[in-house]
N, C-alpha and C positions, 0 to 999 in steps of 0.2 A: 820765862820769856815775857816781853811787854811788847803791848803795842800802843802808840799815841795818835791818835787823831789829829793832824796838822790841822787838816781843812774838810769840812764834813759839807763842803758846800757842794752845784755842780758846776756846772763852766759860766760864769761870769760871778760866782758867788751870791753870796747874800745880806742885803739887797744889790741886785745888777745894776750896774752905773747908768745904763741906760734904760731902764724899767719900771713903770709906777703902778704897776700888778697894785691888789690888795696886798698882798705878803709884803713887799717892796715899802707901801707906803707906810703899813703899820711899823714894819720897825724903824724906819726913817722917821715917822711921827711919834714913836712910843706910846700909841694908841690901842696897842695890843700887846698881850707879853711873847716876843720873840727877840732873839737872840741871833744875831748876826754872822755869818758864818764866812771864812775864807776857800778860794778854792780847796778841790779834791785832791787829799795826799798823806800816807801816814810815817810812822819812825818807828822800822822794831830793833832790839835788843833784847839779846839774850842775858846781858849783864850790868846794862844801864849807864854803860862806857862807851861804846863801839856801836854806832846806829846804821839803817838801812833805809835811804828812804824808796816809799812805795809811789813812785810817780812824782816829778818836780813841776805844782803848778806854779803859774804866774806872780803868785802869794808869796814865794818861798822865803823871800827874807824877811818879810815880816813873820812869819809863820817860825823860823829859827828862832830871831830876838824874842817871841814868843812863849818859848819853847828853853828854858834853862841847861836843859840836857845837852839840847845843840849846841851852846855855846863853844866860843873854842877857852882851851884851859889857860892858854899862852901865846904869847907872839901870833904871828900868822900860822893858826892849830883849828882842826875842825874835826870831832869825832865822827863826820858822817864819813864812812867807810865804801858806799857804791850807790847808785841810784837802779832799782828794776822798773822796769815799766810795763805796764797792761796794756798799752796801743799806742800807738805815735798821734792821737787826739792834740790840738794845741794846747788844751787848758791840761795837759797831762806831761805835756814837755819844755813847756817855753823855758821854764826855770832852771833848764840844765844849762841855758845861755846866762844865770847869774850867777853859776860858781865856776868864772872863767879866771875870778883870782887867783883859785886855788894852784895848786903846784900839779895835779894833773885829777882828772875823774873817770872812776871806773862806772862803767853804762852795763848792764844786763838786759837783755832784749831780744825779740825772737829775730829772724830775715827780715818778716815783712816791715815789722816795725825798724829797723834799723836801713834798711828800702827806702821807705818814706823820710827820714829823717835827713839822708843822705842825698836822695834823690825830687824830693817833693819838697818839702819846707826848706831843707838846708840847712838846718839847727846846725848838724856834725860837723858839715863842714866849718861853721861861720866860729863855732867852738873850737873845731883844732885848729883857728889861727889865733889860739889863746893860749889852750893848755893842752897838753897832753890826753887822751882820749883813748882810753882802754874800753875794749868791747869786747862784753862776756857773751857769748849766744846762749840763750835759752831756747831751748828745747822742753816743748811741752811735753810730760811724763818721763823727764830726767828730772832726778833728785841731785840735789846739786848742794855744800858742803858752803856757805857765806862766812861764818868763822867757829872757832870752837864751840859745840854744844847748839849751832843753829843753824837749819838747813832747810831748803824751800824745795819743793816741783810745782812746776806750773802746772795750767791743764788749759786745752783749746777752752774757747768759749764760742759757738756759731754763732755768724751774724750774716746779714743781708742787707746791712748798712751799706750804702753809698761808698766807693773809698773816693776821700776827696782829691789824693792825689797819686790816682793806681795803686795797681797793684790787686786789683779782680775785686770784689765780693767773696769769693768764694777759697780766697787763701787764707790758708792754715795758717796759724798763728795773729792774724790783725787784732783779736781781741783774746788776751788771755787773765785766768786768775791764779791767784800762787796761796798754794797751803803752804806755813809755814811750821816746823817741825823745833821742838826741843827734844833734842835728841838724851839729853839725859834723862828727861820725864816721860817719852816719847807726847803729850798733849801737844795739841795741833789748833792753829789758828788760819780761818780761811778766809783774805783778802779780796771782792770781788766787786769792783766798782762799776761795771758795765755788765750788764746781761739780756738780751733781746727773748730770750727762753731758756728757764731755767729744765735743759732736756736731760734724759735719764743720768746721764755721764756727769752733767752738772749738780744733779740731784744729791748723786753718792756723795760728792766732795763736800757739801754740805754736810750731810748727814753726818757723816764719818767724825766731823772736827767738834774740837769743843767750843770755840766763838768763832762765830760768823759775823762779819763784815760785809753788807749787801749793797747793790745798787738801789738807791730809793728815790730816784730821779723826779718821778707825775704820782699822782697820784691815781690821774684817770689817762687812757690811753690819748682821750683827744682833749688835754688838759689845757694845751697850747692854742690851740685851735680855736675851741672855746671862748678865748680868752682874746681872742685876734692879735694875740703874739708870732703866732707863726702859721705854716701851712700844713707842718708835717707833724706826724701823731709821735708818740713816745717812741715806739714799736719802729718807725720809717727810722727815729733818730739812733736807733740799736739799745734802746731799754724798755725794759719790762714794768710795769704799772705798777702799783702798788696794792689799789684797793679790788674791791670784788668788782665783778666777777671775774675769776681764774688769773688775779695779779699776787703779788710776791708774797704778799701779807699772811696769807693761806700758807703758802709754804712753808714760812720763818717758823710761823706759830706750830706748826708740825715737827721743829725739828729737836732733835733732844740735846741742843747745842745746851752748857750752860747760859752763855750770853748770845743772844739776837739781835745785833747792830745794824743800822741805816745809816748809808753813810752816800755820799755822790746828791746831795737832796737840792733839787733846780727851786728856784726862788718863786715858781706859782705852785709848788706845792702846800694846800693849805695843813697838811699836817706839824709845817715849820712853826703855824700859830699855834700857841701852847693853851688856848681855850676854846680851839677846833674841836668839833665831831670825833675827825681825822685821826685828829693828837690824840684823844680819850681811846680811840679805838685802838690803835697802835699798841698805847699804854697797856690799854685791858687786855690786849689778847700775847705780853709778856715781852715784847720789844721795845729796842730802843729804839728815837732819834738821837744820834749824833751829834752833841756840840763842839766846837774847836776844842779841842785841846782833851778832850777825854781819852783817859790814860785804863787799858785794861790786863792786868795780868793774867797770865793764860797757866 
């Protein structure tokens, strides 16, 4: 099984078009070494034919031309097979409104999310007066069969996020993550680009897999803030911090994954500069950050 890193960035990428953070300006100035990232989104296969992608951001077509594997073989041909999503977030859907070319798209998605999409943004709609619009329901702790030899279950993720356009706080399914399964190997790979607390149930799903893909959003809870970019802490935005005390990094570094990925990484994280504390820390204690395009076999 593979999985590729489309976009390892968080929602407006990096650097954000409207943003002159430190992070933002170093790599705009090449004053620092960092490495520019597109939005959040990845591509698995189990045979390096046939892909999956995990969330369609705003990036998406650059992020294909990108991306060799995505290409199509012939004529109007595109090996991407369905799109899953983790949340109806916009920097996690807009991009299913760029493959209206194609001859029709299959969608994997729980209620709430397909709720929202249907009813709050309008993505599905504005989509089915394109192309044809197949909708898989996912169901968190249904194991479910993508093509021969690869197979995902999702699992809830709690949050106390805001929903921006209904649909409660408190419904099941608005943010979820997907182990992914090679069923010939059984080794397991767990996709999880938002998380507000990583709680018992979330734990296991880590634990259990052999690489981890994590939310690496802030680095500190009130990173934004600080920084009089925004009002709201990482935690209000439904992710979990990175550094101490009691953020992800502790976790990662506990777990007996062989690989520990960051991925979902907002552009005032100063772990993105590669001669950070942050960065060294991260490094030292056996995790990744994320560039576009890293390719990991599982």
């Amino acid at each position: 099984m593979w999985l590729r890193v489309l976009g390892a960035g968080a929602g407006g990428g990096f650097p954000q078009w409207n943003c002159g953070c430190p992070g933002c300006r170093a790599v705009r100035e090449g004053s620092r070494p960092a490495t520019p990232r597109t939005q959040s989104s990845i591509a698995v296969s189990v045979d390096r034919s046939t892909w999956f992608l995990v969330n369609a951001s705003p990036d998406l077509r650059a992020q294909i031309e990108a991306t060799r594997a995505l290409h199509p073989r012939a004529g109007r041909d595109s090996p991407i097979a369905a799109v899953l999503l983790t949340d109806a977030e916009l920097d996690h859907t807009m991009g299913l409104l760029l493959l209206r070319e194609g001859p029709g798209v299959t969608v994997h998605a729980t209620d709430a999310s397909f709720a929202t999409l249907r009813e709050g943004t309008g993505f599905l709609t504005a989509l089915e007066r394109y192309t044809e619009v197949e909708r898989r329901r996912v169901v968190p702790g249904e194991s479910v069969a993508l093509a021969e030899g690869l197979s995902y279950t999702a699992f809830d993720v709690p949050t106390v996020k805001k929903a921006r356009f209904g649909g409660g706080a408190d419904s099941e399914g608005r943010v979820v993550g997907y182990r992914f399964t090679d069923t010939a190997t059984g080794r397991t790979a767990v996709y999880l680009p938002g998380v507000q607390e990583i709680v018992p149930a979330v734990h296991d799903e880590l634990a259990a897999a052999d690489v981890v893909l994590v939310d690496g959003t802030t680095w500190t809870d009130d990173e934004m803030i600080r920084l009089g970019l925004a009002s709201k802490t990482a935690r209000d935005m439904g992710h979990l911090a990175v550094g101490r005390p009691g953020g992800s990094l502790e976790v990662l570094a506990s777990l007996p994954a062989e690989r520990r990925i960051y991925v979902h990484i907002n552009n005032t994280n100063p772990m993105l500069l590669e001669d950070s504390p942050e960065y060294a820390e991260v490094v030292a204690r056996g995790v990744e950050v994320a560039p576009d395009g890293l390719e990991v076999e599982v």
